[in-house]
ZAZALO-438211 format. One record per residue (C-alpha): residue number from 1; residue in three letters; y, z, x. Coordinates in steps of 0.5 Angstrom, whole numbers, plus 500, padded with zeros to 3 digits. Layout:
REM residues N
   num   residuo     y     z     x
   NUM       ala     Y     Z     X
...
END
This chain:
REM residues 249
   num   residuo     y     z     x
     1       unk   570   294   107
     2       unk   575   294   113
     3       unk   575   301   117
     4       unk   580   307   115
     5       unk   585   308   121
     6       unk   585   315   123
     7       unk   593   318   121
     8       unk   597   319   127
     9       unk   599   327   127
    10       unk   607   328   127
    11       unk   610   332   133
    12       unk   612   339   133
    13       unk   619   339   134
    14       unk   621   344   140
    15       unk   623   352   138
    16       unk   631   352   137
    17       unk   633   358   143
    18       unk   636   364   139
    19       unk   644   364   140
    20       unk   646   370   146
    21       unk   651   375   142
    22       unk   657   374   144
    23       unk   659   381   148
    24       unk   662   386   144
    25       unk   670   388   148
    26       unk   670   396   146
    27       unk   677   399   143
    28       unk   676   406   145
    29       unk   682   409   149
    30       unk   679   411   156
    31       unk   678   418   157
    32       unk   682   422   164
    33       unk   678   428   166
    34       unk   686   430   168
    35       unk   689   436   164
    36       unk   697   433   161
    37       unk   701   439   166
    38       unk   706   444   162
    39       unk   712   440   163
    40       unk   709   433   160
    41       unk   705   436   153
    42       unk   709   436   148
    43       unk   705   442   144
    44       unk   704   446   150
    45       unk   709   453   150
    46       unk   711   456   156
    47       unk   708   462   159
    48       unk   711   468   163
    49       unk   708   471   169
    50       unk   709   478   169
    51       unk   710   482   176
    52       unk   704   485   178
    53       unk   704   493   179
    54       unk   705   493   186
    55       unk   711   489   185
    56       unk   715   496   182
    57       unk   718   500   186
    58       unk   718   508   187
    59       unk   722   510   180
    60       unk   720   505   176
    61       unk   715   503   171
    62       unk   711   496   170
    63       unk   712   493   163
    64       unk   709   486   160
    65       unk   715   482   163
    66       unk   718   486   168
    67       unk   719   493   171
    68       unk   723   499   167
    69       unk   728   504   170
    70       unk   725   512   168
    71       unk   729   516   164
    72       unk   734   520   166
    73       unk   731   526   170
    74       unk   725   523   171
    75       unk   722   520   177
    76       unk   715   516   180
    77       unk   710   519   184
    78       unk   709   512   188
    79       unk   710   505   187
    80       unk   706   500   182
    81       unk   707   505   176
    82       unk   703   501   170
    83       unk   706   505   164
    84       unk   712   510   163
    85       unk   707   516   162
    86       unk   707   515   170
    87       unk   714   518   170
    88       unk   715   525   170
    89       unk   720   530   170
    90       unk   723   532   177
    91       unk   723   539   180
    92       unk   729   543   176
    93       unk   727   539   169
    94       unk   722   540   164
    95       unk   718   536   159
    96       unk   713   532   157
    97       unk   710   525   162
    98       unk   714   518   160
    99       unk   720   523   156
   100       unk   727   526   156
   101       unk   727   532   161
   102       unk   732   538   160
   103       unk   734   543   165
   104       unk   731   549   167
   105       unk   735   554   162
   106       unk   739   560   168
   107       unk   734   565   170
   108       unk   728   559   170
   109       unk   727   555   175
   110       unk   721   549   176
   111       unk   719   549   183
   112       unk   714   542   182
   113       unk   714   535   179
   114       unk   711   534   172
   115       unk   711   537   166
   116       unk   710   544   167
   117       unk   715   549   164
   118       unk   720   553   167
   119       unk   718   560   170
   120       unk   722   565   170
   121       unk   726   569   175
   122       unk   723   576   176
   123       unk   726   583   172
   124       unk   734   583   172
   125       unk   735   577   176
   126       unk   738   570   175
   127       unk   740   563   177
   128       unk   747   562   179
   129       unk   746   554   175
   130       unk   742   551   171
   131       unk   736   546   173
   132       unk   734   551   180
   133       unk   728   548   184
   134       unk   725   554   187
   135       unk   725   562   186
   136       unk   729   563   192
   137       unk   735   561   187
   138       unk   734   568   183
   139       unk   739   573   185
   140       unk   739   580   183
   141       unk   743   582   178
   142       unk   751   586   180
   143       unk   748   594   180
   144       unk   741   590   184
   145       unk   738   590   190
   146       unk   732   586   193
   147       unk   727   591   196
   148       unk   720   588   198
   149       unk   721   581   192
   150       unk   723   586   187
   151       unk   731   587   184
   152       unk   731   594   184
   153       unk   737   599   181
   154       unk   742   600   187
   155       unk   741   607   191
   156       unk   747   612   189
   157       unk   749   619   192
   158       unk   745   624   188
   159       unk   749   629   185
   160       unk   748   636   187
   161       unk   749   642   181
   162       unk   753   645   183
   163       unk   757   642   187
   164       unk   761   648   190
   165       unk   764   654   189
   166       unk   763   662   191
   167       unk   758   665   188
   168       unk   757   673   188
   169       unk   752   676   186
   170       unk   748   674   192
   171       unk   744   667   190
   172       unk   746   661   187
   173       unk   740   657   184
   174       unk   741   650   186
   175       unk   738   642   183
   176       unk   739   636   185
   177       unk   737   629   181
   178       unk   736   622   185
   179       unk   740   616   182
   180       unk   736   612   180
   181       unk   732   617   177
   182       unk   726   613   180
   183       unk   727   615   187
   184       unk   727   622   190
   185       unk   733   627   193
   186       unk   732   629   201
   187       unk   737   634   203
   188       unk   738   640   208
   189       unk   741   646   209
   190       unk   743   647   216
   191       unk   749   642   216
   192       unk   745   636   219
   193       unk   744   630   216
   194       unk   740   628   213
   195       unk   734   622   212
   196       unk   728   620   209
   197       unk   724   625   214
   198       unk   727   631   211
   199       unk   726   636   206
   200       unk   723   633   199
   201       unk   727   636   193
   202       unk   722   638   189
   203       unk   725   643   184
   204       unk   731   649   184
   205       unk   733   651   191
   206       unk   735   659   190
   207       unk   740   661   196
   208       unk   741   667   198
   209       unk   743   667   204
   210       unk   750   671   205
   211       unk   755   667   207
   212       unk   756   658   206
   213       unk   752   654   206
   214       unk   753   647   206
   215       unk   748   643   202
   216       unk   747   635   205
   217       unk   743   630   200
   218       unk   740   623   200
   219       unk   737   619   195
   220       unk   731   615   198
   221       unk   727   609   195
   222       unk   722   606   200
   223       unk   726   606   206
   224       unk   732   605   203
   225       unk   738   611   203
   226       unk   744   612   199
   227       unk   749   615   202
   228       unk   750   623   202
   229       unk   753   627   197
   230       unk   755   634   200
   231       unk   756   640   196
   232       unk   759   648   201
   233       unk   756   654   196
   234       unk   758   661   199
   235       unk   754   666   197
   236       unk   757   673   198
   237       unk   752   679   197
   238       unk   752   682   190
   239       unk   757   688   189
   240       unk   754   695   190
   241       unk   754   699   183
   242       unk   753   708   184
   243       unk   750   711   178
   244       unk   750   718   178
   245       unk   747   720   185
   246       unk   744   712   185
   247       unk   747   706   188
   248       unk   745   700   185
   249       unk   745   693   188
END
């Protein structure tokens, strides 16, 4: 038999490349590192800037949006106040930090700035008005006189008992009384004038001297005089009684 031929091997088909993607465009909107300002953004509200603190003057106050006028009366210690309470009560007022403020009443007075009370003027004295600033607006009272930072009672004459007259029976018992009764009497007896260095009332003076005398007095309170009061007693030498062979005086 005739020889078998060996079969012919069918070629390999060469590998079909794989189709490239097409590339892929994006749709996303780019993103800008820029912030829309105020005036372009539709949503966004407009801001005020308040005034710094410094910005308030002496008088004033800083609130959220602007600087404020302090009440009536009342006055800052300096400028760039941050609240009402920096607003106190001028000198001659009263009342509380960031308040109203009322005058010192007459007879008071508020020296200093703030809240303090009125102080009162010393014993029968007062103020000519009200909101006084300071104590050298305390008068005395009519009847009063300053001595040493006090209102005193003004010094008046003594009164001397008796005041005149003839008396007979060889003495006459005299008294003095200071006016006002918180001062003392200085007198004399021989007609001089007398001053804070003569005699010291201290209780009855008893003349017996024949004739008159003149009875000079002053009232005296620390160095301050009164003006004198002047009493002429005239003693005459009691009358002679004979009792039988006996003379009584």
């Amino acid at each position: 038999p005739a020889p078998t031929p060996a079969p012919t091997p069918a070629p390999t088909p060469a590998p079909t490349p794989a189709p490239t993607p097409a590339p892929t465009t994006s749709t996303a909107a780019p993103t800008s590192s820029v912030t829309p300002s105020s005036s372009t953004a539709a949503t966004a509200a407009p801001t005020t800037v308040p005034p710094t603190t410094a910005a308030c003057p002496k008088g004033q106050f800083h609130t959220a949006t602007s600087c404020e006028a302090c009440p009536a009366n009342s006055n800052t210690l300096g400028t760039g106040s941050p609240s009402v309470a920096s607003c106190k009560c001028n000198p001659g007022y009263t009342g509380a930090d960031g308040g109203s403020c009322t005058a010192c009443a007459k007879a008071f007075y508020k020296s200093e700035q703030g809240s303090a009370a009125c102080t009162s003027c010393p014993a029968f004295s007062t103020t000519p008005s009200t909101g006084s600033t300071g104590a050298d607006a305390c008068a005395c009272n009519v009847g009063y006189t300053s001595e040493g930072g006090a209102c005193l009672e003004d010094l008046q004459a003594p009164l001397i008992d008796p005041p005149q007259g003839t008396f007979n029976n060889g003495r006459v018992e005299v008294t003095m009384s200071p006016r006002p009764a918180s001062a003392s009497v200085h007198f004399t007896l021989d007609g001089t004038t007398p001053t804070s260095a003569s005699s010291k009332y201290s209780g009855v003076v008893v003349i017996t001297t024949v004739g008159t005398t003149t009875v000079r007095a002053i009232t005296v309170r620390n160095a301050a005089v009164s003006p004198e009061t002047t009493a002429r007693l005239t003693v005459n030498a009691a009358a002679s009684v004979i009792c039988g062979n006996n003379q009584v005086e």
